[in-house]
Backbone and ligand atoms as CSV (ligand in chain L), in Angstrom:
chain,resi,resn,atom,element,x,y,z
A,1,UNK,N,N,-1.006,-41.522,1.267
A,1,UNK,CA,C,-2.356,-41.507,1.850
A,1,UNK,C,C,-3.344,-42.139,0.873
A,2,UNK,N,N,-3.943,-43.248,1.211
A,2,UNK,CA,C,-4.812,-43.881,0.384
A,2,UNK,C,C,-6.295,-42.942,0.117
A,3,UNK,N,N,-6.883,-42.565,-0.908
A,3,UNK,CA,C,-7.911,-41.662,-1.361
A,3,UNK,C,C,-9.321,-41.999,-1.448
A,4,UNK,N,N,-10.035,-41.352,-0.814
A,4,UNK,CA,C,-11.165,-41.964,-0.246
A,4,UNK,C,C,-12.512,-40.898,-1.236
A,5,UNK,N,N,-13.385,-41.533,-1.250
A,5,UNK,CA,C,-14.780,-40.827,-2.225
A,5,UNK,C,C,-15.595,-40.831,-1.207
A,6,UNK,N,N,-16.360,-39.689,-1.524
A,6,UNK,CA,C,-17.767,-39.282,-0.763
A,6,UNK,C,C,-18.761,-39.560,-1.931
A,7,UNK,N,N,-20.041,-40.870,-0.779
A,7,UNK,CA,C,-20.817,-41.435,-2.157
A,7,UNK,C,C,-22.252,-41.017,-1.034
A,8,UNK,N,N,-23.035,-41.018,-2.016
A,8,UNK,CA,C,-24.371,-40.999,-1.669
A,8,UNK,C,C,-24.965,-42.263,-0.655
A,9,UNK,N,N,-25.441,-42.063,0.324
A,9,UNK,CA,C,-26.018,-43.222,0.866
A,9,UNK,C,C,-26.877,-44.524,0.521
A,10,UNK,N,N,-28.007,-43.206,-0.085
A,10,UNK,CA,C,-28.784,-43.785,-1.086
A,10,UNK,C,C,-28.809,-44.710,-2.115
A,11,UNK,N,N,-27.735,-43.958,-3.166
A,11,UNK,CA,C,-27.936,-44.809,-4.631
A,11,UNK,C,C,-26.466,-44.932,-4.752
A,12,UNK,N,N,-25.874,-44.379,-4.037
A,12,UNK,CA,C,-23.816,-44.492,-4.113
A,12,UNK,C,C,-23.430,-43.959,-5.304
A,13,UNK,N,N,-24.132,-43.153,-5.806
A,13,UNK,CA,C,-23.374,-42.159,-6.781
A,13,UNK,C,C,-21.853,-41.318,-6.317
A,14,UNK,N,N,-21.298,-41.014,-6.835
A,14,UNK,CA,C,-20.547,-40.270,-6.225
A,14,UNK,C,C,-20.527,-38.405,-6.632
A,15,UNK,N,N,-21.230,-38.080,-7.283
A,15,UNK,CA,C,-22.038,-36.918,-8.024
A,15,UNK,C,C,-22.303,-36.218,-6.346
A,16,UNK,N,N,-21.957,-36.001,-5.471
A,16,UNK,CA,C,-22.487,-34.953,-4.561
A,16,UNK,C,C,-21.563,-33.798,-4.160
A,17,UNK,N,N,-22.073,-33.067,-3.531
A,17,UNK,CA,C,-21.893,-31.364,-3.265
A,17,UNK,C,C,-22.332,-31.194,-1.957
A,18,UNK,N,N,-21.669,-30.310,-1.051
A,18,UNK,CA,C,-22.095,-29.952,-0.015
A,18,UNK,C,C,-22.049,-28.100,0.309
A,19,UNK,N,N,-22.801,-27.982,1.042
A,19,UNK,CA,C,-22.952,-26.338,1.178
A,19,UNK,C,C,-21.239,-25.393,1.850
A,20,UNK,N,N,-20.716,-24.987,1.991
A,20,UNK,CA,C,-19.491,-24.461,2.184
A,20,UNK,C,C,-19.645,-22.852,2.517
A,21,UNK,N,N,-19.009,-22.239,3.409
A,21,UNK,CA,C,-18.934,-20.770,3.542
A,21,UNK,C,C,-17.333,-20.629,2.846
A,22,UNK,N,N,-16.945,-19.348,1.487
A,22,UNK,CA,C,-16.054,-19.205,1.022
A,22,UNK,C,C,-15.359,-17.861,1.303
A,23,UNK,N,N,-13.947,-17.933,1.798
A,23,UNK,CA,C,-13.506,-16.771,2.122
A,23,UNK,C,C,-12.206,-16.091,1.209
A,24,UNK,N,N,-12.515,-15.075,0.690
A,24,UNK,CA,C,-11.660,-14.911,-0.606
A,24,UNK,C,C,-10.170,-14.978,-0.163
A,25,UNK,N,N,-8.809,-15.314,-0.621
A,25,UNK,CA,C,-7.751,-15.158,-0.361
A,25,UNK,C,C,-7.216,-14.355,-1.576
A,26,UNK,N,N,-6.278,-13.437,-0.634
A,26,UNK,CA,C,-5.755,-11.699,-1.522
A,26,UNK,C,C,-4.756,-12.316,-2.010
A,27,UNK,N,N,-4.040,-13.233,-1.280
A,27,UNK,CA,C,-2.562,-14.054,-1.258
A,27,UNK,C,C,-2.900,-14.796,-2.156
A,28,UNK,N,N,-3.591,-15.903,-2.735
A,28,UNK,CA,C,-3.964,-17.040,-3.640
A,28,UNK,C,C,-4.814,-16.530,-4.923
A,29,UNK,N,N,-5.513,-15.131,-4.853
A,29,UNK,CA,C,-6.500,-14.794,-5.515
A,29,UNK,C,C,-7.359,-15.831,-6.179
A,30,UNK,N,N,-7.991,-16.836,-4.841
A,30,UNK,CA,C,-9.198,-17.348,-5.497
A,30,UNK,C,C,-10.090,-17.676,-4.100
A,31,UNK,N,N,-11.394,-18.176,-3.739
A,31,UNK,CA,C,-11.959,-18.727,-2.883
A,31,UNK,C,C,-11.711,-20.179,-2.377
A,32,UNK,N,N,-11.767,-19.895,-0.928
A,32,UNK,CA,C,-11.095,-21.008,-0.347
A,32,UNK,C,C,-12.083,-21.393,0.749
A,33,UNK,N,N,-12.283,-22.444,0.971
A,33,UNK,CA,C,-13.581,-22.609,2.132
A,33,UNK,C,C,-12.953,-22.866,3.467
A,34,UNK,N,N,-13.752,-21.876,3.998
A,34,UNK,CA,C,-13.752,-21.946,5.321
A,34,UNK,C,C,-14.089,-22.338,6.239
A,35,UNK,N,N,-15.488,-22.801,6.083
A,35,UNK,CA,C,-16.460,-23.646,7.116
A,35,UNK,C,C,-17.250,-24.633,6.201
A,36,UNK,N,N,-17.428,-26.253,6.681
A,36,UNK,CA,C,-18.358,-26.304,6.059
A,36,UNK,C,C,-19.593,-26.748,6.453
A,37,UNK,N,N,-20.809,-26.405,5.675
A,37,UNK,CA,C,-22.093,-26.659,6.398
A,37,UNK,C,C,-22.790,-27.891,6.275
A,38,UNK,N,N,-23.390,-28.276,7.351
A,38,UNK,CA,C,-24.492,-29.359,7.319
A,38,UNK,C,C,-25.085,-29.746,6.063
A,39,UNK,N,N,-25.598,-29.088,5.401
A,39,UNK,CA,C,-26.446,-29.051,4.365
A,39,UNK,C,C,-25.462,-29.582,2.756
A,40,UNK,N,N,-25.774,-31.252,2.671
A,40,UNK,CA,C,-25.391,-32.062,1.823
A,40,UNK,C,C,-26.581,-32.682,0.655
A,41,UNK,N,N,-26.006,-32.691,-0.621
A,41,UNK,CA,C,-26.694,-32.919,-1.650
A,41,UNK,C,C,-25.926,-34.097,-2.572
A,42,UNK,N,N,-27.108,-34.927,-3.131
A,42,UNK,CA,C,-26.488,-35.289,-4.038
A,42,UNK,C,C,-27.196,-35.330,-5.480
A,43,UNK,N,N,-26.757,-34.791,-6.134
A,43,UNK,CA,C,-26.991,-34.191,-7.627
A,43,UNK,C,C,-27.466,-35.240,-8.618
A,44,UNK,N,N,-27.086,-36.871,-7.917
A,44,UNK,CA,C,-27.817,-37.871,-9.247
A,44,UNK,C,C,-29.091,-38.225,-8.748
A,45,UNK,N,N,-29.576,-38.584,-7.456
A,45,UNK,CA,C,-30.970,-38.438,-6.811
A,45,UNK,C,C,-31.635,-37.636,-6.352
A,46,UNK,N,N,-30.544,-36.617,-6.262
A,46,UNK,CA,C,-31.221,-35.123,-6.022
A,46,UNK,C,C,-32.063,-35.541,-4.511
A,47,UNK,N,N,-31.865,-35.830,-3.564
A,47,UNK,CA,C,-31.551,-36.211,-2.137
A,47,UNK,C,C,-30.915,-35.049,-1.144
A,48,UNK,N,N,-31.795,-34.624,-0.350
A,48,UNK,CA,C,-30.776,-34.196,0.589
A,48,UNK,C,C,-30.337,-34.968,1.529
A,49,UNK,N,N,-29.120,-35.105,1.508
A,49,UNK,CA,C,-28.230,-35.693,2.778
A,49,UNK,C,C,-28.597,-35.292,4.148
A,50,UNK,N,N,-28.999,-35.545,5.063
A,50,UNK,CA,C,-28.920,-35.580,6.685
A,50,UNK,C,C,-27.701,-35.581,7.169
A,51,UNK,N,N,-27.488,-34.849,8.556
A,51,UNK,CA,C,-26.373,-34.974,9.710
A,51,UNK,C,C,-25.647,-36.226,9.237
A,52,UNK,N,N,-25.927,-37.269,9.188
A,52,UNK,CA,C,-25.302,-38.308,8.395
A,52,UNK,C,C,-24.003,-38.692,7.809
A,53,UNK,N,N,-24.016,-37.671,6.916
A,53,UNK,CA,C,-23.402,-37.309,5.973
A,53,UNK,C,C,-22.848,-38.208,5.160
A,54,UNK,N,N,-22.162,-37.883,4.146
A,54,UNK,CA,C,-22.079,-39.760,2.627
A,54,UNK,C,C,-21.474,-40.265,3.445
A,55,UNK,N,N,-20.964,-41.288,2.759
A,55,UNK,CA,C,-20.546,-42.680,3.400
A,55,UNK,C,C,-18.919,-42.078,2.357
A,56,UNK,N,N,-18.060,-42.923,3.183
A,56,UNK,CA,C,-16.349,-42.814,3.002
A,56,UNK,C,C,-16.183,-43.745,2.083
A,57,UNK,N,N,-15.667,-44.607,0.740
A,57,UNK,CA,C,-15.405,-45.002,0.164
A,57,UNK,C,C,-13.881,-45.143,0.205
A,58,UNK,N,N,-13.258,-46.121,0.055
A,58,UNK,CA,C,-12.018,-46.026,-0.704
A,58,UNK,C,C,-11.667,-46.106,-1.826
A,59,UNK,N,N,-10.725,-45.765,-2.742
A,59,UNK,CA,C,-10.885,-45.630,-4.194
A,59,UNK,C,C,-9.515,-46.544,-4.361
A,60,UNK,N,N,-10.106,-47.777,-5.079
A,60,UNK,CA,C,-8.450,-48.309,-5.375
A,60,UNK,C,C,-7.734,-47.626,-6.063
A,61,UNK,N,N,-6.546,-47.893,-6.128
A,61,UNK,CA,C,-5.520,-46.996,-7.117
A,61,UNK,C,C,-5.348,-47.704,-8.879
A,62,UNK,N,N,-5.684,-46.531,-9.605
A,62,UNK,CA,C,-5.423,-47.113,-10.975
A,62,UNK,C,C,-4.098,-47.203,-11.246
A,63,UNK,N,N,-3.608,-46.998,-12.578
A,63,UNK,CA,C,-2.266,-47.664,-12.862
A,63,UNK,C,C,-1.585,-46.304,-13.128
A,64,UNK,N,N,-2.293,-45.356,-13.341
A,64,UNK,CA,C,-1.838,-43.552,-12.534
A,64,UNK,C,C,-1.162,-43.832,-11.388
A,65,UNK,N,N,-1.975,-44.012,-10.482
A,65,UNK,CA,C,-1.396,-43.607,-8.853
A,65,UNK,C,C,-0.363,-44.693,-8.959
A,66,UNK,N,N,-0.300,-45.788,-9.287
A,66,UNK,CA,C,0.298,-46.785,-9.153
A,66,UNK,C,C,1.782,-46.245,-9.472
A,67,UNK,N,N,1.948,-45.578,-10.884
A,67,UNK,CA,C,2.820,-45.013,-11.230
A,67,UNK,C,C,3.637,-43.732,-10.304
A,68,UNK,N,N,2.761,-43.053,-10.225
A,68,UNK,CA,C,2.968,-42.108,-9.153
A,68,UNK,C,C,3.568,-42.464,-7.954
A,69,UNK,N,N,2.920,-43.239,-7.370
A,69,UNK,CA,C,3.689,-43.861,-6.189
A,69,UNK,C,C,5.070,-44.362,-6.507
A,70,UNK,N,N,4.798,-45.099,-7.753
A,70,UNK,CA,C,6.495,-46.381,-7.795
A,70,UNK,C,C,7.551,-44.759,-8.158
A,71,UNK,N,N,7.148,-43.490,-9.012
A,71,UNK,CA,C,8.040,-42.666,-9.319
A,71,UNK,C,C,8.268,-42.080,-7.865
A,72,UNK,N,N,7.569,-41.891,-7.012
A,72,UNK,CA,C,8.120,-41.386,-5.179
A,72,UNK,C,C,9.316,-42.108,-4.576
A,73,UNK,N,N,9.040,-43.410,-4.925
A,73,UNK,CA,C,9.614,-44.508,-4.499
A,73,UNK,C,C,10.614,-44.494,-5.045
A,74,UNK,N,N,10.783,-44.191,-5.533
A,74,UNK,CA,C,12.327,-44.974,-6.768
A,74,UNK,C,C,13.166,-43.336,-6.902
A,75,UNK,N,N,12.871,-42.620,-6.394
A,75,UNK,CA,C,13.318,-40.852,-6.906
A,75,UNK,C,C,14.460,-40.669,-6.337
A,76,UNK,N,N,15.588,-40.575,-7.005
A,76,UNK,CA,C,17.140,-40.267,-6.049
A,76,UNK,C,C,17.440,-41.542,-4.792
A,77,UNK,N,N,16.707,-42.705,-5.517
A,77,UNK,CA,C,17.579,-44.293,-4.611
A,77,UNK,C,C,18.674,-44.588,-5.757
A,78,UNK,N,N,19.184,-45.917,-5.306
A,78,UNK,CA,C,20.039,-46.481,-6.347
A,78,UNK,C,C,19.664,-47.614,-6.355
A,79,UNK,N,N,19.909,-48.395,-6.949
A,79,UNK,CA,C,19.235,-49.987,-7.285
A,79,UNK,C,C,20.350,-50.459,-8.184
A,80,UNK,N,N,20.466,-52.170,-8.080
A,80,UNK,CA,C,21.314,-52.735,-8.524
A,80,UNK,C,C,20.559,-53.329,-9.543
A,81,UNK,N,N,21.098,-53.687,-10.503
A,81,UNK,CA,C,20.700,-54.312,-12.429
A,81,UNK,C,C,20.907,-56.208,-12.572
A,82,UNK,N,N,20.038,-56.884,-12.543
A,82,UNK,CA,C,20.431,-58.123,-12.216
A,82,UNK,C,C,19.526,-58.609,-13.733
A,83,UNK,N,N,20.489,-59.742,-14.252
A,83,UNK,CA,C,19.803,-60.428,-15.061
A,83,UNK,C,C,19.443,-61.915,-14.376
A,84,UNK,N,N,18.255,-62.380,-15.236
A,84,UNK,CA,C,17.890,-63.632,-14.427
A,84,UNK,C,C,18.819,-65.117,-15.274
A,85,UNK,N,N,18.621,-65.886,-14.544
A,85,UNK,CA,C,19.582,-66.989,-15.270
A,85,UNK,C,C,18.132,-67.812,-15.434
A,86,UNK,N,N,18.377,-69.450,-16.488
A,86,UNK,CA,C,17.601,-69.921,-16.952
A,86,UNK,C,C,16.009,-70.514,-15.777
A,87,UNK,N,N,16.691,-70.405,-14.441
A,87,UNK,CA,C,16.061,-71.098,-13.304
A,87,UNK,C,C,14.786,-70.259,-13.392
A,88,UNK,N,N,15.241,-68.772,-13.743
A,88,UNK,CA,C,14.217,-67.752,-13.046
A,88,UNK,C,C,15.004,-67.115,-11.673
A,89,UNK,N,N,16.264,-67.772,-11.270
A,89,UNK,CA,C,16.989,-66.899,-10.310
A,89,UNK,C,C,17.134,-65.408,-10.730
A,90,UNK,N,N,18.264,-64.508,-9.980
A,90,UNK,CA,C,19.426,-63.730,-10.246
A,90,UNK,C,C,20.612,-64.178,-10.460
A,91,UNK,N,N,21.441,-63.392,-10.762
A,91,UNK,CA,C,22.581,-63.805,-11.109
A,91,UNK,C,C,23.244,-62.131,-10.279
A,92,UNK,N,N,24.808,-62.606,-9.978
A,92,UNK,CA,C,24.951,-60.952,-9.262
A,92,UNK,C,C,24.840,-60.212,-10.458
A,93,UNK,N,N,25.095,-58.873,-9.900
A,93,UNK,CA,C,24.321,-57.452,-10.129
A,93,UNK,C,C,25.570,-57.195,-11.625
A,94,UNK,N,N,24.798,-56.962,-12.157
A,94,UNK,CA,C,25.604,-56.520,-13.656
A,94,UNK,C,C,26.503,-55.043,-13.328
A,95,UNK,N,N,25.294,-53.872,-12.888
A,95,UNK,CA,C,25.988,-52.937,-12.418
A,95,UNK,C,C,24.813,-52.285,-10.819
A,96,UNK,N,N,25.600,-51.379,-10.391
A,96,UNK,CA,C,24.772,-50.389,-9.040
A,96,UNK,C,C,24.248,-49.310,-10.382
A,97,UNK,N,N,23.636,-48.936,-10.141
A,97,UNK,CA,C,22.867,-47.524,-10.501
A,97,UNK,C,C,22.288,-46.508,-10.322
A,98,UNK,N,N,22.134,-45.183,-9.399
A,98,UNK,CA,C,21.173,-44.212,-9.343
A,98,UNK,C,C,20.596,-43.760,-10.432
A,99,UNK,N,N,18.884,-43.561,-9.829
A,99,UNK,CA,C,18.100,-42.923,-10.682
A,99,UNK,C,C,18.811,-41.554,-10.807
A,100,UNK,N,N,18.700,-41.223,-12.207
A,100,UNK,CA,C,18.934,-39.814,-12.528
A,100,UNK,C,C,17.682,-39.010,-12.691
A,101,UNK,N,N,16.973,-39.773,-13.135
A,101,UNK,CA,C,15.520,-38.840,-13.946
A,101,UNK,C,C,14.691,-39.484,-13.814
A,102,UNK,N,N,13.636,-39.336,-13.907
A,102,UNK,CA,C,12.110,-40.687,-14.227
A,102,UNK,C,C,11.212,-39.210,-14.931
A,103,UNK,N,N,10.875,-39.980,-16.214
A,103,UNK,CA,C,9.863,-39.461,-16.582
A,103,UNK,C,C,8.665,-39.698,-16.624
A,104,UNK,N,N,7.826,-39.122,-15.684
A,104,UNK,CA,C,6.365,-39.627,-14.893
A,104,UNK,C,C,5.246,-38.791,-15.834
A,105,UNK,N,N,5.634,-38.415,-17.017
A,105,UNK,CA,C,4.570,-37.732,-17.834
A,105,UNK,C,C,3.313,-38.063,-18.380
A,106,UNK,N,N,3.710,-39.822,-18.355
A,106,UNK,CA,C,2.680,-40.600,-18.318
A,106,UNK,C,C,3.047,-41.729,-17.666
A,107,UNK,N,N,2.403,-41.514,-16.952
A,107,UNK,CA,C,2.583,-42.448,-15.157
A,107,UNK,C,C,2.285,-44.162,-15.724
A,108,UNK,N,N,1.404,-44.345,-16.222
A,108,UNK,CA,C,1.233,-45.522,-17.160
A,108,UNK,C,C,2.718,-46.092,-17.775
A,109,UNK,N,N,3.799,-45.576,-18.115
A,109,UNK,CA,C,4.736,-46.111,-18.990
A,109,UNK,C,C,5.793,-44.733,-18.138
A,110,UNK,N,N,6.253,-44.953,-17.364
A,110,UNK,CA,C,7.757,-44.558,-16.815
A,110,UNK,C,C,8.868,-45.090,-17.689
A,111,UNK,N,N,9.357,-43.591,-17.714
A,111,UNK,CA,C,10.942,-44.211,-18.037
A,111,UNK,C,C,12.140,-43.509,-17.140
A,112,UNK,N,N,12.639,-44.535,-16.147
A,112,UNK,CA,C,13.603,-44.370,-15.589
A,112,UNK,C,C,15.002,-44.118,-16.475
A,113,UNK,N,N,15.591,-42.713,-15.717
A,113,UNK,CA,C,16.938,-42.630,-16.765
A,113,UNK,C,C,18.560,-42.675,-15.799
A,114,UNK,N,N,18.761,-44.176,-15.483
A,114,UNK,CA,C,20.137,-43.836,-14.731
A,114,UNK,C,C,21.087,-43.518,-15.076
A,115,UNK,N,N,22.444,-43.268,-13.987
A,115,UNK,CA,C,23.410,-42.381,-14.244
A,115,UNK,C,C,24.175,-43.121,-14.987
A,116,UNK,N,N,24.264,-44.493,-15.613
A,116,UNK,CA,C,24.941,-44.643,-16.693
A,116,UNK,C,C,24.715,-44.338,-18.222
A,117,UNK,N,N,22.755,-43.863,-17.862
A,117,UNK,CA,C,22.633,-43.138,-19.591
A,117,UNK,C,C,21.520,-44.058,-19.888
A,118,UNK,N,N,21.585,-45.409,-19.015
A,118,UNK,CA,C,20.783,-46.607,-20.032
A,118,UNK,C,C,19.181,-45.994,-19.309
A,119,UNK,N,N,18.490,-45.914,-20.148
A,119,UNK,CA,C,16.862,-45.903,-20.348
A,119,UNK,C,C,16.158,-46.961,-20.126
A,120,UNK,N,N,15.344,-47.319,-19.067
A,120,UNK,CA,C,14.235,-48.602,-18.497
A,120,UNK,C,C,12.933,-47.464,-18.367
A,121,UNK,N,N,12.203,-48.673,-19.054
A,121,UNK,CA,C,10.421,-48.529,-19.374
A,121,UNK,C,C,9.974,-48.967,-18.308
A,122,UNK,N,N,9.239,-48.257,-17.326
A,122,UNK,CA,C,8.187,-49.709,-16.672
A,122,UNK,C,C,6.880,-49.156,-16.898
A,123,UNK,N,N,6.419,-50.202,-17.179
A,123,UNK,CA,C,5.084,-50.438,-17.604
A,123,UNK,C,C,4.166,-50.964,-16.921
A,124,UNK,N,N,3.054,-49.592,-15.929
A,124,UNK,CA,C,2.192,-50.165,-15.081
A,124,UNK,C,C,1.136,-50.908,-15.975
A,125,UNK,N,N,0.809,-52.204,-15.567
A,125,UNK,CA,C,-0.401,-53.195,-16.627
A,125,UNK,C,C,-1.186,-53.021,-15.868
A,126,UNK,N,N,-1.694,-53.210,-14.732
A,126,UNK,CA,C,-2.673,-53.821,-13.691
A,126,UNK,C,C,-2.628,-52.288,-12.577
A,127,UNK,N,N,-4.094,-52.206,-12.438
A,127,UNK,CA,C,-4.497,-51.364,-11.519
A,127,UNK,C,C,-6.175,-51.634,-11.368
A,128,UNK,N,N,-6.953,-50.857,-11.022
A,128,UNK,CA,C,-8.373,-51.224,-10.519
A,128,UNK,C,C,-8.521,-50.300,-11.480
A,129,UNK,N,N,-9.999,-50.270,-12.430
A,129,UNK,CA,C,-10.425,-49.973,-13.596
A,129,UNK,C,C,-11.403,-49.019,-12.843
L,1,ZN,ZN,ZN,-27.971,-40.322,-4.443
């Protein structure tokens, strides 16, 4: 699901708050909202929002989500290991491989660990800042 921001109309901050009725949960032991109300603010122009309400933004994905996503993607597939020849082709598949592990601890620099043992880095570079 691509992730969307609530921005101010006004000045497009994204600094806003809206009014909420909270209903305690015994099961979760914390407040959880239940309704929410008309009554919208935004905290860098200090503006009240109208029926209106902010405007939907989309938020590109940094090189987090980016990561995140490629570790969803890649989780218990198998993929084949190809080296390239001088052209910039492939060449066939050296070996098949399932992912065993991915370590997504820092989504920025994955390291995939397949079932032959061998360790691959990928390294998200590029995402929206
Ligand atoms: Zn504003």
């Amino acid at each position: 699901m691509p992730k969307i921001k609530m921005t101010c109309p006004h000045c497009g901050s994204d600094d806003v708050t809206r009014d909420c009725l909270g209903r305690w949960s015994v099961e979760r032991q914390n407040w959880e909202v239940s309704s929410e109300l008309d009554s919208m603010q935004c905290e860098a122009c200090d503006r009240e929002i109208g029926s209106d309400g902010f405007d939907e933004v989309p938020v590109e994905a940094n090189t987090r989500d980016i990561g995140l996503a490629i570790t969803s993607f890649l989780e218990g597939r198998r993929f084949s290991i190809h080296q390239e020849n001088e052209d910039g082709g492939t060449l066939d598949p050296v070996a098949d491989a399932a992912i065993e592990a991915i370590d997504a601890s820092d989504p920025d620099n994955l390291v995939l660990v397949v079932d032959g043992g061998q360790r691959f880095t990928v390294r998200v570079i590029a995402g929206a800042r």
